[in-house]
C-alpha positions as CSV (number, residue, x, y, z in Angstrom):
1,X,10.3,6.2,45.5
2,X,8.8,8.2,42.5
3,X,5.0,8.3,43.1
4,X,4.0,10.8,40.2
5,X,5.6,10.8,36.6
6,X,6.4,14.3,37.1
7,X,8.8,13.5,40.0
8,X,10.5,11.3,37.6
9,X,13.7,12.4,36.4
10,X,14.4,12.9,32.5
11,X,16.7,10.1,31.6
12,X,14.8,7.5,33.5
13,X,11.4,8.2,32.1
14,X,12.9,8.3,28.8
15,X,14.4,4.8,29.8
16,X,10.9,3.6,30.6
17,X,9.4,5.1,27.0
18,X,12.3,3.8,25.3
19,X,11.5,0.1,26.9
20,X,8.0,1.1,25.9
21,X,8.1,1.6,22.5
22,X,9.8,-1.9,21.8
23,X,7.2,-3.6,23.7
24,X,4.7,-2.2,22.0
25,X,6.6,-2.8,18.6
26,X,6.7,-6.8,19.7
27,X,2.7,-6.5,20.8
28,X,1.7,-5.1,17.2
29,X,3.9,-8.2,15.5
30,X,2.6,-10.6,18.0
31,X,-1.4,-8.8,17.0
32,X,-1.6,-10.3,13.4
33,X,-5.0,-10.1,12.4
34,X,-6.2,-8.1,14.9
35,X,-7.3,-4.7,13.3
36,X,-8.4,-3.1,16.3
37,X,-5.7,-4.0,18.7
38,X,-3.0,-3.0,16.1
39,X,-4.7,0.4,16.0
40,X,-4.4,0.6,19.9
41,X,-1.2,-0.1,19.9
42,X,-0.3,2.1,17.4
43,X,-1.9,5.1,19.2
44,X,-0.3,4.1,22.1
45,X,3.0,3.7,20.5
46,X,2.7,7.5,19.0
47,X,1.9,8.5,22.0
48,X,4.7,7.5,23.8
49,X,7.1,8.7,20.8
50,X,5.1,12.1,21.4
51,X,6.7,11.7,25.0
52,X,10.0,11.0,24.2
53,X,10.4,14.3,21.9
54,X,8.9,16.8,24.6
55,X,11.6,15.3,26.8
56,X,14.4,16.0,24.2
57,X,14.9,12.8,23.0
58,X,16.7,12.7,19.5
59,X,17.4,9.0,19.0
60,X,17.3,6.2,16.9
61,X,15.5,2.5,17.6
62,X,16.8,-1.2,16.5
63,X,14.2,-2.3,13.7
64,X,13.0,-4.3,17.0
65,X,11.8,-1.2,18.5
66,X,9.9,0.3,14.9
67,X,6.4,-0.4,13.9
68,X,6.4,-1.1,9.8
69,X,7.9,2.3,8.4
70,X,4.7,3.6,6.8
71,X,3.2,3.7,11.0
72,X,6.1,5.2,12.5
73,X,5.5,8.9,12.9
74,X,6.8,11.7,10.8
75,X,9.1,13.4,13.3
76,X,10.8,9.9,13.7
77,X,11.2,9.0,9.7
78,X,12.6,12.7,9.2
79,X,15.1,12.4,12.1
80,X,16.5,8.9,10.8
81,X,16.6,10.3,7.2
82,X,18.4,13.4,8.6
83,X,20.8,11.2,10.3
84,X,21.6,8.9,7.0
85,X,21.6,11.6,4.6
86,X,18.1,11.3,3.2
87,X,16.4,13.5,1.4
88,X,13.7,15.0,3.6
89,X,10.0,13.6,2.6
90,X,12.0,10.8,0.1
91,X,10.4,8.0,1.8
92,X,6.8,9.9,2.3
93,X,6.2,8.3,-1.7
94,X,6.0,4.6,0.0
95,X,4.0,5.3,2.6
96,X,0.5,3.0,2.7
97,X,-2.5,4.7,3.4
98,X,-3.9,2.0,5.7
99,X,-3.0,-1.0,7.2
């Protein structure tokens, strides 16, 4: 039994974040109205995605598993943009400054 997350092997904590992230993407749909849980859920969510891409990961996530594009974070928008051929930064110019 893994007691520590160090003694947890690669591919099954990035399993976990993975399972993470789209939870947390169903809590911030499910937190309408709620300013200040959105925002907690969005640092959480960033800080899992952090996780993921110190581990190596280099994926892409369902829509179910994204926040609303302009609160995903920049390493993820670039690597999906990479992956269909957009130009890097295109989609920077939709991007709302707040909630």
């Amino acid at each position: 039994m893994f007691t520590r997350k160090r003694d947890i092997p690669d591919n099954q904590e990035i399993y976990r974040l993975e399972n993470h992230l789209y939870e947390l993407a169903d809590l911030y749909r499910k937190a309408e109205g709620d300013a200040e849980r959105r925002q907690k859920i969005i640092t959480s969510y960033h800080r899992a995605m952090k996780r993921l891409y110190e581990l190596g990961w280099n994926e892409m996530l369902t829509a179910a598993g994204e926040l609303p594009e302009w609160l995903m974070p920049d390493q993820y928008l670039q690597n999906v943009n990479t992956h269909a051929g957009v130009p890097e930064g295109f989609f920077r110019q939709f991007r709302r400054k707040q909630e």
